[in-house]
C-alpha positions in Angstrom: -62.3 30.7 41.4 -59.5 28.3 41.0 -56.7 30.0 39.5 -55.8 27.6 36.0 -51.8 28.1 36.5 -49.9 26.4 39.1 -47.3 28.8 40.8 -43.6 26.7 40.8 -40.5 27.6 42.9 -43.2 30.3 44.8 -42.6 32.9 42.5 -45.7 33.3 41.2 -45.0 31.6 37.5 -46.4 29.1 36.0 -44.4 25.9 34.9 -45.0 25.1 31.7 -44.8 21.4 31.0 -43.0 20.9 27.2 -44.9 19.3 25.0 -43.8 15.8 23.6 -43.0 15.8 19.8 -43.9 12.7 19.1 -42.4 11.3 14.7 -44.8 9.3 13.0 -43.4 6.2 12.1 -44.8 6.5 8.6 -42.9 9.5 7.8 -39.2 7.5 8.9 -40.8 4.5 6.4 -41.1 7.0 3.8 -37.3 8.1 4.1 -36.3 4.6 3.8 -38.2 3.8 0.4 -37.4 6.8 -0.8 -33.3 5.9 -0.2 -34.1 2.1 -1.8 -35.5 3.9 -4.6 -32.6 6.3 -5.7 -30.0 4.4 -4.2 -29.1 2.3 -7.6 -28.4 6.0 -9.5 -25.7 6.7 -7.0 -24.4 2.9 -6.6 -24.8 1.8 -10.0 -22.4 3.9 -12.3 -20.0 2.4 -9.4 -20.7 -0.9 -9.8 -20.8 -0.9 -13.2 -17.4 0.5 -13.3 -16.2 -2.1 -10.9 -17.3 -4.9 -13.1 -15.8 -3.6 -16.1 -12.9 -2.1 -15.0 -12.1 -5.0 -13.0 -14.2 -8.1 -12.4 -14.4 -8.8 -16.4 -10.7 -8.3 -17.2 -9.6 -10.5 -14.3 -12.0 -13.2 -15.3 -10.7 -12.9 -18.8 -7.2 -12.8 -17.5 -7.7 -15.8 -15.7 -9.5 -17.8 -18.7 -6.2 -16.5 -21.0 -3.8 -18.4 -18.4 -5.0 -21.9 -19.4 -4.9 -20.9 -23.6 -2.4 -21.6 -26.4 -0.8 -18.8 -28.3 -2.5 -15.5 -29.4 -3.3 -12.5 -30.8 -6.5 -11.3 -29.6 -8.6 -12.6 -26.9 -11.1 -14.6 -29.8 -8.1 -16.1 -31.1 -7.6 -18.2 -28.0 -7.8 -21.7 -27.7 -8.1 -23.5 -24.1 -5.1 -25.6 -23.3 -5.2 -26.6 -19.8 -2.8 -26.5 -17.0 0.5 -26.4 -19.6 0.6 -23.1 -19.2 1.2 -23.2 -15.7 3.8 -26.1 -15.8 5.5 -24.1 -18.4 6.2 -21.3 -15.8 7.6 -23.3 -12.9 9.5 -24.7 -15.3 11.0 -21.4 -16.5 14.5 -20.4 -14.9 14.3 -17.1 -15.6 10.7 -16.7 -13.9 11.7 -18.7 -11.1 15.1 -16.3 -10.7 13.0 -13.5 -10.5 10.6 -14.8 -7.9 14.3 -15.2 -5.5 15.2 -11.4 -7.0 12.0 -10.1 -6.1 11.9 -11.8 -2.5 15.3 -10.6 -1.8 14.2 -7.3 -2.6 11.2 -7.2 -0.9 12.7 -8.1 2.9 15.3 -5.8 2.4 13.4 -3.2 1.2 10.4 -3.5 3.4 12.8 -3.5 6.4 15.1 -0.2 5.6 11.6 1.6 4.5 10.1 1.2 7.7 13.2 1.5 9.8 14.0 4.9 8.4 10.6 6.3 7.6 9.6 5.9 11.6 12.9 7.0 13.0 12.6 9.8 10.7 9.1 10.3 11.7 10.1 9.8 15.5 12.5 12.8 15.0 10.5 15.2 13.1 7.6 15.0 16.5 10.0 15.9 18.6 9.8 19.5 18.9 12.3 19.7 16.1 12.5 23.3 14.0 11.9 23.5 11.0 10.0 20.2 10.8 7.1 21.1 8.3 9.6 22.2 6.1 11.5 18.8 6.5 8.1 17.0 6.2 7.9 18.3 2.7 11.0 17.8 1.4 11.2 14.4 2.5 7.6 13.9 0.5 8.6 15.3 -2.4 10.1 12.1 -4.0 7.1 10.3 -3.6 5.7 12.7 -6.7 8.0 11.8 -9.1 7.0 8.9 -11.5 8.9 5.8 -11.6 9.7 6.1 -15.0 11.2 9.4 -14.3 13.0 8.3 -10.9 15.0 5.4 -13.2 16.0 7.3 -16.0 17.4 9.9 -13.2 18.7 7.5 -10.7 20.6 5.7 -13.7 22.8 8.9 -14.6 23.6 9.6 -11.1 24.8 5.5 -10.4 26.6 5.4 -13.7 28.6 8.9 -13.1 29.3 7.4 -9.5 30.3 4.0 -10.9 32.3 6.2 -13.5 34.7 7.8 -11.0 35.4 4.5 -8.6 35.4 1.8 -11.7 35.0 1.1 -15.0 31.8 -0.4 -14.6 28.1 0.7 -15.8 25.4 0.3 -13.4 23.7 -2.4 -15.8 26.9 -4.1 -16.1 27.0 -5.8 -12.8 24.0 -7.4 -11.0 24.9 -5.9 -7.5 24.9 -3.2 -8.2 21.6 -2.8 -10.0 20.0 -4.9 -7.1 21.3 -1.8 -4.6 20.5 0.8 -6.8 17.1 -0.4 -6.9 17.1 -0.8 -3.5 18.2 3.1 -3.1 15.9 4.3 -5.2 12.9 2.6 -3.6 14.0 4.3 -0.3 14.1 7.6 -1.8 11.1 7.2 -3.2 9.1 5.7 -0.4 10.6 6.8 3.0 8.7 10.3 2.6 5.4 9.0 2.0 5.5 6.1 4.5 7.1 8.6 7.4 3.6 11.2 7.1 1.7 8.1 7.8 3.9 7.1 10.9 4.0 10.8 11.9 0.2 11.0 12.1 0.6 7.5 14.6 3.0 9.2 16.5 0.8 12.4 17.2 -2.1 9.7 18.0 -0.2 8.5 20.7 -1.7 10.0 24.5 0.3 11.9 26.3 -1.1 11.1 29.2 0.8 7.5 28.4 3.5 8.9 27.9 3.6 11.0 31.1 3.0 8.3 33.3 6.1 6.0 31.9 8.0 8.9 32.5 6.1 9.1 36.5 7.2 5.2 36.4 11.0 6.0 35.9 10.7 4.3 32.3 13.7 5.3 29.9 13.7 6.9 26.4 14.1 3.6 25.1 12.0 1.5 27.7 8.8 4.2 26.7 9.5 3.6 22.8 10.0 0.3 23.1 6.9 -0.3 25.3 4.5 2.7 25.1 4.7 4.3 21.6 5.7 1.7 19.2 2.7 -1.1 20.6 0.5 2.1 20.0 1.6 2.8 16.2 1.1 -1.0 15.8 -1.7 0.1 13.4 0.3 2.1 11.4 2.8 -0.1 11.1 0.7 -2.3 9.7 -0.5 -0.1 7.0 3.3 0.8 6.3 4.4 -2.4 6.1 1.8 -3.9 3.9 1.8 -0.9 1.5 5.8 -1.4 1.1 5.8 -5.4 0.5 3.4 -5.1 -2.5 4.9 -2.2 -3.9 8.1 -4.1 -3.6 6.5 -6.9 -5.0 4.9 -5.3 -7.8 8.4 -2.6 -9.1 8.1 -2.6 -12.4 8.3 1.3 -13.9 12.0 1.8 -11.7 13.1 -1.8 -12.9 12.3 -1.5 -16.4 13.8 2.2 -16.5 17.0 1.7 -14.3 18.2 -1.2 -15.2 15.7 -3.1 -18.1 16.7 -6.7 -16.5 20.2 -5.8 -17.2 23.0 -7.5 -17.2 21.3 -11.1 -18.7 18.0 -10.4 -17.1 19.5 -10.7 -13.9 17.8 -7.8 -12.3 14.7 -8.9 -14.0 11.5 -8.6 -11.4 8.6 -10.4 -11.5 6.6 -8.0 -12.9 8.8 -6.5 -16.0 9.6 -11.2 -16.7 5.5 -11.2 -17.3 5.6 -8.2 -19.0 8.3 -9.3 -21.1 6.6 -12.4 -21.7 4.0 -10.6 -24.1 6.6 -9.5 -26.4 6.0 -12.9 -28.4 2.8 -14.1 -29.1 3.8 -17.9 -28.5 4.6 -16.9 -24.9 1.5 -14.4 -23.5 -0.4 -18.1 -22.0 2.4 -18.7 -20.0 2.7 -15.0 -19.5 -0.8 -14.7 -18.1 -0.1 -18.1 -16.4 2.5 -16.0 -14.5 0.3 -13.0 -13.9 -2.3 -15.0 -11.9 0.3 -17.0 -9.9 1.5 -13.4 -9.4 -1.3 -12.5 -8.4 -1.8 -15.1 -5.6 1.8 -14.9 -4.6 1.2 -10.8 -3.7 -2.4 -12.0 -2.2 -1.5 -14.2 -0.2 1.7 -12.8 1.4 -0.4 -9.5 2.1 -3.2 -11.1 3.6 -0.7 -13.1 5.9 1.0 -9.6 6.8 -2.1 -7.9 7.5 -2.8 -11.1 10.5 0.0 -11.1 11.6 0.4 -7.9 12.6 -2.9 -6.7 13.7 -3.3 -9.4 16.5 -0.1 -7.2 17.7 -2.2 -3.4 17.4 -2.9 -2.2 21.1 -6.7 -2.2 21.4 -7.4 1.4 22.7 
C-alpha cells in the first residue's frame, strides 16, 4: 500500500501544503456600494455646513462690493465698479495697506527669527526645557482682545515714567507696541512647530557633518535649516496672514489712534460699516482684502517649498 503522506526533511512528517484563501470579488464589490451608499450621511452635514458657513456669505459678500448704500442685504441696489474706485481712492485705506505691509515684514521676520532660535536652544539638551516649552506657549492662549487691553497699561505706565506721552498719542510707538505684542503672542506657538522640525531632523545627518569637519554654524546653515525648510514654510505663512489680518490687538491697543494712524486694514473695513453710506466700499475693501492676503500667501507658499529638502 502506498502510504497517502509524503515524509519532508526525513523525519517522518508530513508537509502540509496551506491552503489558498482565495476573496470573491463580489464580496469587495459589495464593500464598495455599500460605502457609495452611506457615504453622503457622513459627507453631507459637512458640505452643507461648508456652503453655508462659507460659500454663500462670500458670494453675498462679493455681490455687496458692487452695491450702493444699505441696511440689509434686500435693501441693496447694484452699482458697479464705484465702489472699488471709491477705495483706491481713499487715503486712509490706502495708508493702512503701507501700515499693514510695514508691519507684516517686520513682524514676519522677528517671529521666525526668535521662535527658531528659541526652538534651536530648547533641543539642545537644555534643562528644564518642557517647562520653558510651556511658558513660552502660554501667551498664545490669551485673546487678542485681552492681550491689548493688557499690553496698553503696561506701554502707557512705561511711557509714563520716560515721557509725558500716552501710547496712543504717538504713532511710533503704537506701531512697536503692536509689533511687541504680536511677538509675545506668537513666538510660543510658532517655536513648538519649529521644535517638532528640529527633532525631525536625522541624526545620522548630523553625525556625518560633524565626521566631515563641518562647524556649528556650517551644519545649521547647511544640514538643519534646508531640512526645517517645511516648517518654515508653515511658520512663515501662518505669521504673514495673521499679520495681515490684526484686528482684535489693533482695535484694543491702540483703536487707530493717534488720527487713524495705526489703523490696519482690517479694523479701516471694519470701521467702514459704522455708516451705512460707506459698507459698499467697505465690502469693496473686504474682497480686495481678500485677494491681497490670497495672493501674497499663495506666492509665499511657492516660493518656499521649491526650497524644502526632498527626503
Amino acid at each position: 500500500m502506498k502510504n497517502n503522506q509524503t515524509s519532508a526533511g526525513g523525519n517522518g512528517q508530513a508537509a502540509v501544503k496551506p491552503k489558498k484563501v482565495k476573496y470573491k470579488s463580489g464580496h469587495s464589490s459589495m464593500t464598495k456600494r455599500s460605502l457609495r451608499k452611506w457615504a453622503w450621511l457622513f459627507i453631507g452635514p459637512v458640505f452643507a455646513s461648508f456652503i453655508i458657513g462659507f460659500l454663500w456669505p462670500f458670494a453675498q459678500g462679493i455681490y455687496l462690493s458692487f452695491c450702493g448704500k444699505f441696511n440689509i442685504i434686500s435693501s441693496a441696489r447694484l452699482q458697479g465698479l464705484e465702489n472699488y474706485f471709491k477705495a483706491f481712492s481713499d487715503e486712509t485705506f490706502l495708508h493702512s495697506f503701507l501700515f499693514t505691509a510695514a508691519f507684516a515684514i517686520i513682524s514676519v521676520v522677528l517671529i521666525n527669527v526668535l521662535a527658531f532660535a528659541i526652538a534651536y536652544a530648547l533641543t539642545q539638551g537644555v534643562k528644564g526645557s518642557n517647562l520653558f516649552r510651556t511658558i513660552f506657549f502660554m501667551p498664545n492662549l490669551i485673546g487678542g482682545i485681552v492681550l491689548g487691553y493688557l499690553w496698553s497699561m503696561i506701554f502707557d505706565g512705561l511711557l509714563d515714567i520716560f515721557t509725558t506721552q500716552n501710547l496712543v498719542d504717538n504713532a511710533t510707538f503704537g506701531f512697536w507696541g503692536l509689533i511687541i505684542l504680536l511677538l509675545w503672542q506668537q513666538v510660543g506657538y510658532m517655536m513648538i512647530i519649529y521644535i517638532a522640525g528640529l527633532q525631525a531632523v536625522s541624526d545620522d545627518m548630523i553625525e556625518a557633518a560633524k565626521i566631515d569637519g563641518a562647524t556649528k554654524s556650517q551644519t545649521l546653515f547647511r544640514v538643519i535649516i534646508p531640512n526645517v525648510m517645511p516648517s518654515i514654510t508653515i511658520c512663515t505663512f501662518l505669521t504673514l496672514t495673521n499679520s495681515f489680518k490684526l484686528y482684535d490687538q489693533n482695535l484694543a491697543l491702540t483703536g487707530g489712534k493717534p488720527a487713524r494712524l495705526t489703523e490696519m486694514l482690517a479694523l479701516n473695513i471694519s470701521n467702514g460699516y459704522s455708516n451705512m453710506a460707506t459698507r459698499g466700499m467697505a465690502q469693496a475693501k473686504a474682497v480686495i482684502f481678500f485677494i491681497l492676503v490670497a495672493a501674497l500667501g499663495i506666492a509665499q507658499l511657492v516660493a518656499t517649498r521649491k526650497r524644502e529638502v526632498q527626503q
